[in-house]
N, C-alpha and C positions, 0 to 999 in steps of 0.2 A: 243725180247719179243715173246713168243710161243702165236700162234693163237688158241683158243678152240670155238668149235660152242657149244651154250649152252644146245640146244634140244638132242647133244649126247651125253655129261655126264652123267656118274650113279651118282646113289647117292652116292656112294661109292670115284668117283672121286671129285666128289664137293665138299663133305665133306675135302678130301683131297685138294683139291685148295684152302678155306676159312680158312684152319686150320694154323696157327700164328706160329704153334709150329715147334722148332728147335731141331735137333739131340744131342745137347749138353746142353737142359734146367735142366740134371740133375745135369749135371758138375757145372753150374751156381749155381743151389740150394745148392753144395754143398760147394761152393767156397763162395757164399755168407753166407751161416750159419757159417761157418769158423769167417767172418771177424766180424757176429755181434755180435759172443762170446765173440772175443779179444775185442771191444769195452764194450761192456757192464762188462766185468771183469777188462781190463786196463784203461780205461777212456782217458783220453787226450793223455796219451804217446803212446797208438794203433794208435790215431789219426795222431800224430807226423810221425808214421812210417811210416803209408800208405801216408802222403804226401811227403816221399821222397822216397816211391816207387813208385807211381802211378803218383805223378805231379812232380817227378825229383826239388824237393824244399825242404831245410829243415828250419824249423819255426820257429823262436824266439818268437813267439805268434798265438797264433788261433782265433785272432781277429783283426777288422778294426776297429777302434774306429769311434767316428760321426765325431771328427777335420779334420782326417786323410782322412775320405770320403769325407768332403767336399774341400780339399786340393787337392783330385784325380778328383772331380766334374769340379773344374775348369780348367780340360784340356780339355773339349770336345770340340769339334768344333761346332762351330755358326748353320751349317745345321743340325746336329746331334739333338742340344740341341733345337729346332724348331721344328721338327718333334717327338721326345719325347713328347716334352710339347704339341704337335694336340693330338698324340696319348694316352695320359693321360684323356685329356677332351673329348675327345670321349667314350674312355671307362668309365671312372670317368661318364657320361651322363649315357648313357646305363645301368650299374649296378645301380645306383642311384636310379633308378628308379623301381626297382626290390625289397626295402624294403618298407611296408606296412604293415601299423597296420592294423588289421582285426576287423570288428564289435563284439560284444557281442550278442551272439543270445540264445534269450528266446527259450529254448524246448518246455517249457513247461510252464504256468502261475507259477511265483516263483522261477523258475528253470533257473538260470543262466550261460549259459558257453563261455568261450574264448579262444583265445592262446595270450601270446606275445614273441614278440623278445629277444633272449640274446642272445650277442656275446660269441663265444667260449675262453674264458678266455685265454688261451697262445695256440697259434699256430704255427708252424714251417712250413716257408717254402723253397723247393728246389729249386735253379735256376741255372742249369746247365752251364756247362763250361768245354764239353769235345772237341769236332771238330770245336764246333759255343759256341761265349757267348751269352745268350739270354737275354738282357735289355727287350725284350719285355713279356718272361713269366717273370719276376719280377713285370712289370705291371700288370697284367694279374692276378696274386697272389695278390698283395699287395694291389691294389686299391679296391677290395672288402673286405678282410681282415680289412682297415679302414672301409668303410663304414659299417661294419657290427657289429663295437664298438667293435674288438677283443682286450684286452685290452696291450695285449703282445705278438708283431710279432717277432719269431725266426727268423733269414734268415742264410741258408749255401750256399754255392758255393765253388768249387775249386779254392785255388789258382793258381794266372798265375807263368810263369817263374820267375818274380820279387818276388813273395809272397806277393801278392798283387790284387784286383782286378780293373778290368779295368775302365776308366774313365765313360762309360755309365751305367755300377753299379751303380758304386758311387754317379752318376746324379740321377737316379731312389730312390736311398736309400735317397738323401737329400728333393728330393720331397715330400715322404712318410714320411718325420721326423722319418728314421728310424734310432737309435742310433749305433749298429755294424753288420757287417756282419761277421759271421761264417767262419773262411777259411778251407772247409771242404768235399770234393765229395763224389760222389758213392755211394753205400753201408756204407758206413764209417758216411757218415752223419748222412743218415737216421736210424741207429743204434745209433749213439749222439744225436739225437732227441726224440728217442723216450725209453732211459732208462738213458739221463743226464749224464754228465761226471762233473770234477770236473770245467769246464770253459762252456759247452753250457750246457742251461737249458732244462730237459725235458720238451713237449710240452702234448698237450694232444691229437692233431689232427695233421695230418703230410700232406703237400698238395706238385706238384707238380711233372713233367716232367722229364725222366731221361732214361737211357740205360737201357739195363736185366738187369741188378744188380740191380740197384736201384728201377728198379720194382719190383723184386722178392722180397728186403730187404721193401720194404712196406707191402707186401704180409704177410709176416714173421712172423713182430712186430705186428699184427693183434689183437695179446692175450693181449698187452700192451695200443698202443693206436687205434684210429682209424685214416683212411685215406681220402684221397678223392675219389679218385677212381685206380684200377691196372692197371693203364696210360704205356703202355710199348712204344716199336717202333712206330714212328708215320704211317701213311698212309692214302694214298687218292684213290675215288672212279670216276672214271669222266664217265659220260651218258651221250652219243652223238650220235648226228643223223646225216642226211644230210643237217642241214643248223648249225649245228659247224663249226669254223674255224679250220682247221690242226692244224695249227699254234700254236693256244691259250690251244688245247687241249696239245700238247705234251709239250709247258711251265709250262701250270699247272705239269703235271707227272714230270717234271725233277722236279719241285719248291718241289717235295714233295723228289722226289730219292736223293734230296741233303744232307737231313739233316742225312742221316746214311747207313751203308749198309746194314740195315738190315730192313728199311724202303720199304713200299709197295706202288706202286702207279699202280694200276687199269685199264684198260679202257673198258669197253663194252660200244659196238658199232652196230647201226641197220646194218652194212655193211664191207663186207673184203674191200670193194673200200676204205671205210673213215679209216678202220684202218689202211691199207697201208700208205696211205698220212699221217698219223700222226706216222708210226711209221721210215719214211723217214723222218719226220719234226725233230724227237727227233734224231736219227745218225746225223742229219743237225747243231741242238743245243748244242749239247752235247759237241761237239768240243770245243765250247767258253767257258765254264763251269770252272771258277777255282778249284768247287771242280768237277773237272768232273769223276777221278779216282772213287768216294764216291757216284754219282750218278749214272755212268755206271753199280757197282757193284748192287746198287740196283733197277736197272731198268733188271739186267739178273735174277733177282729173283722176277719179276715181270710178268703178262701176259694179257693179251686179251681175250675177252669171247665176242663173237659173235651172238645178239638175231635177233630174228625175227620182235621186235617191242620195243616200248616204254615201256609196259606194263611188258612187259617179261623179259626187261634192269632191273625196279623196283623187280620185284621179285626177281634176281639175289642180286639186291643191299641190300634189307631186309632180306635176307639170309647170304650176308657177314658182314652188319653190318659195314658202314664203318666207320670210326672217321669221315672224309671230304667227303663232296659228293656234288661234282658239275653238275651241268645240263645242260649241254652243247647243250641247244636247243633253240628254242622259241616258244617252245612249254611247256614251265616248269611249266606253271601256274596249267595246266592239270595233273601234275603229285606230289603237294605237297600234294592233300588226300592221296595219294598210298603211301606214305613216312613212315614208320612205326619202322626204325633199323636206326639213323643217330645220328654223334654228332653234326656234326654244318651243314647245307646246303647253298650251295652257286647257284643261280641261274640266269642261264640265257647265254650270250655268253662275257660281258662284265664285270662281278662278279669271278675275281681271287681269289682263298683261300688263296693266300699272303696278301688280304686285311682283314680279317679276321684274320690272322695272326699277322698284326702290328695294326691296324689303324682304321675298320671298327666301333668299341667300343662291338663286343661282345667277349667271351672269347676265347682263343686259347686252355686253356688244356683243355682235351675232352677224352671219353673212346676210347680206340684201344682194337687189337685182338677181338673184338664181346663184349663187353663188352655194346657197345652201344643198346644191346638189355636189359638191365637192369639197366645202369646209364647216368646221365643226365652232360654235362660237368658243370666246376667249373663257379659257378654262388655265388651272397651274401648266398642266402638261404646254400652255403657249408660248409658257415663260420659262422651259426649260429645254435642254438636250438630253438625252440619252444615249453614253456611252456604254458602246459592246466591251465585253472582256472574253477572253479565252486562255484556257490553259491547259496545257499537256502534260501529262505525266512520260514518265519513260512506258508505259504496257500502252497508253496513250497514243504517243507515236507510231507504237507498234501497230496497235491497231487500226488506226487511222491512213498510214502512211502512204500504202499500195493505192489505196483511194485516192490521193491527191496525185501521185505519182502519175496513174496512168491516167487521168483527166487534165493536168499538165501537158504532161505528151502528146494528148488527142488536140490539143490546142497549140500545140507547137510551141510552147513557151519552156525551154528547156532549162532554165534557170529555175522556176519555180521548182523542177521536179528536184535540181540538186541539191536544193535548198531543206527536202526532205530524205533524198537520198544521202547527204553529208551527213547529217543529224543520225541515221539507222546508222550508217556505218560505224559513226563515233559510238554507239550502244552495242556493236558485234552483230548487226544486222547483215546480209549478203544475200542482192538481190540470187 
């Protein structure tokens, strides 16, 4: 990992350090408009291809029915299916808690207004299965997707080598009572999600975690439906000082270099002494690493940035905006006002982002590349609308009336104003 001090960076370089982007994001774009043509004109049989080009499987179907998943459900192992089910009720607690009716509030004497809850009517969501299968963003999707009353959960995933998916799927899917899983990756999905083929349903909303492609191919379909957020490579951000442990610091960064190579994992640091120890802790860890091929690659495309203080680590941090950002201090209490660019924050020397990641009960998908400076990770609220309401009383209109009336007018829109003016009259009003 290259060491940078952050008081000599130009802006110029910074900019260049924070920026996400890849010398071939155009090849991508252009490889992915390719593939969501062929989906959206072929339908299932584009679908068919790409899975025996991409998952080396060819399909006798593009679904898992619910018999079939729960027939794959009962292979899990005893530890497996325990730690699911914590990890369910934790999250399941967490989001729960997060749906609230809001009061009715009088503006005005008369003048009634609200919002309420509606779930997103069909929703689609992605749950990866290219290096890692991820049971845990299935949770993570799925559990607030119910709680939010969405009435119809899509779910795609690659099939495995069998044409098939794996037995902590199909655990997570019988939890949710959800009826099939989609056999379906990449790009390729989220293109049958979001313009329907003749076997997956168009959704209306498309959520969920994925490589370039399947970021870009969210990005895309944008004109068609909407998403959650442009979730691409994952990455982490960790601030440490001198009472971090090496140790815990350079776990965390491998925990994040694991998941791709093209994943970013971070550290600034008050000191070259703490970043030495941690970056002799990670050549120390990395050895034992099964995917360590996949975390070395992205730990050489990762670096160091060296502040003068605490204050100066957060500035750094709200400028890159991390998805994860750990605080490797005990000093962290001090530093959540300053917190202003983050998607999830993990605090303290004993709060690993892998708990957050399975178990803690808040959500794991969350905005990368900077994105965290304008969206909020996947929470109920992603998976719903909020409809206004209003009501008038007759003292209502009274009250109200002259105010729309003459803002109407100053807008030249003279319909609107008669629209309030008919209504007074029908009550014995006269301007």
């Amino acid at each position: 990992m290259k060491i940078y001090n952050f008081k000599d960076l130009s802006k110029e370089k910074l900019n260049s350090l924070c920026s996400r982007s890849i010398s071939d994001d155009n090849l991508v774009k252009l490889r992915t408009e390719e593939i969501i043509d062929n989906v959206k004109n072929n339908g299932d049989q584009a679908l068919l291809s790409y899975a025996k080009q991409f998952d080396n499987i060819e399909l006798s179907s593009l679904f898992i029915g619910k018999k079939e998943l729960a027939e794959l459900a009962e292979q899990i192992p005893a530890e497996v299916k325990t730690a699911i089910d914590t990890a369910y009720q934790n999250i399941y607690t967490f989001h729960a808690s997060q749906l609230k009716p809001e009061e009715k509030i009088e503006t005005m004497p008369g003048v009634t207004c609200w919002r309420e809850v509606r779930g997103i009517e069909r929703v689609g969501l992605y749950v990866p299965g290219g290096t890692a299968v991820l049971p845990s963003t299935f949770l993570m999707l799925g559990i607030p997707a119910k709680i939010a009353g969405c009435q119809e959960i899509v779910v795609c995933s690659p099939p495995q080598s069998d044409g098939k998916v794996n037995c902590y799927i199909a655990y997570v899917a019988t939890l949710l009572n959800i009826d099939k899983i989609y056999l379906a990756g990449g790009a390729q999905a989220v293109a049958a999600m979001a313009y329907g083929t003749e076997t997956i349903p168009q959704v209306y909303k498309i959520f969920g975690p994925g490589n370039r492609y399947v970021t870009e191919a969210k990005k895309l379909v944008q004109n068609r439906v909407a998403i959650d957020m442009p979730a691409g490579p994952s990455e982490v951000l960790v601030l440490a000082d001198e009472t971090a442990n090496p140790s815990y610091v350079a776990a965390d960064l491998l925990a994040q270099a694991e998941h791709g190579i093209d994943s970013q994992s971070i550290l600034t640091v008050t000191s070259n002494k703490t970043a030495i120890k941690v970056i002799e802790e990670i050549n120390r860890q990395l050895t034992e690493l099964p995917r360590k091929d996949i975390a070395a690659a992205a730990i050489a495309n990762s670096y160091v940035v060296v502040v003068d203080n605490l204050k100066e680590g957060m500035d750094f941090s709200n400028f890159y905006a991390p998805e994860h950002l750990i605080l490797a201090t005990e000093k962290y209490e001090d530093l959540i006002p300053l917190i202003t660019n983050a998607g999830s924050v993990f605090l303290g020397n004993l709060t690993p982002e892998s708990a957050g990641d399975y178990a803690s009960g808040t959500n794991h998908t969350l905005p990368t590349s900077a994105f965290a400076k304008a969206y909020s990770g996947v929470s109920v609220d992603t998976f719903v609308k909020k409809i206004t309401f209003q009501h008038l009383s007759a003292s209502g209109l009274k009250n109200i009336g002259k105010t729309v009336q003459v803002l109407a007018e100053a807008e030249g829109l003279q319909a609107h104003k008669n629209a309030v003016t008919i209504r007074l009259q029908g009550l014995g009003v006269r301007d």
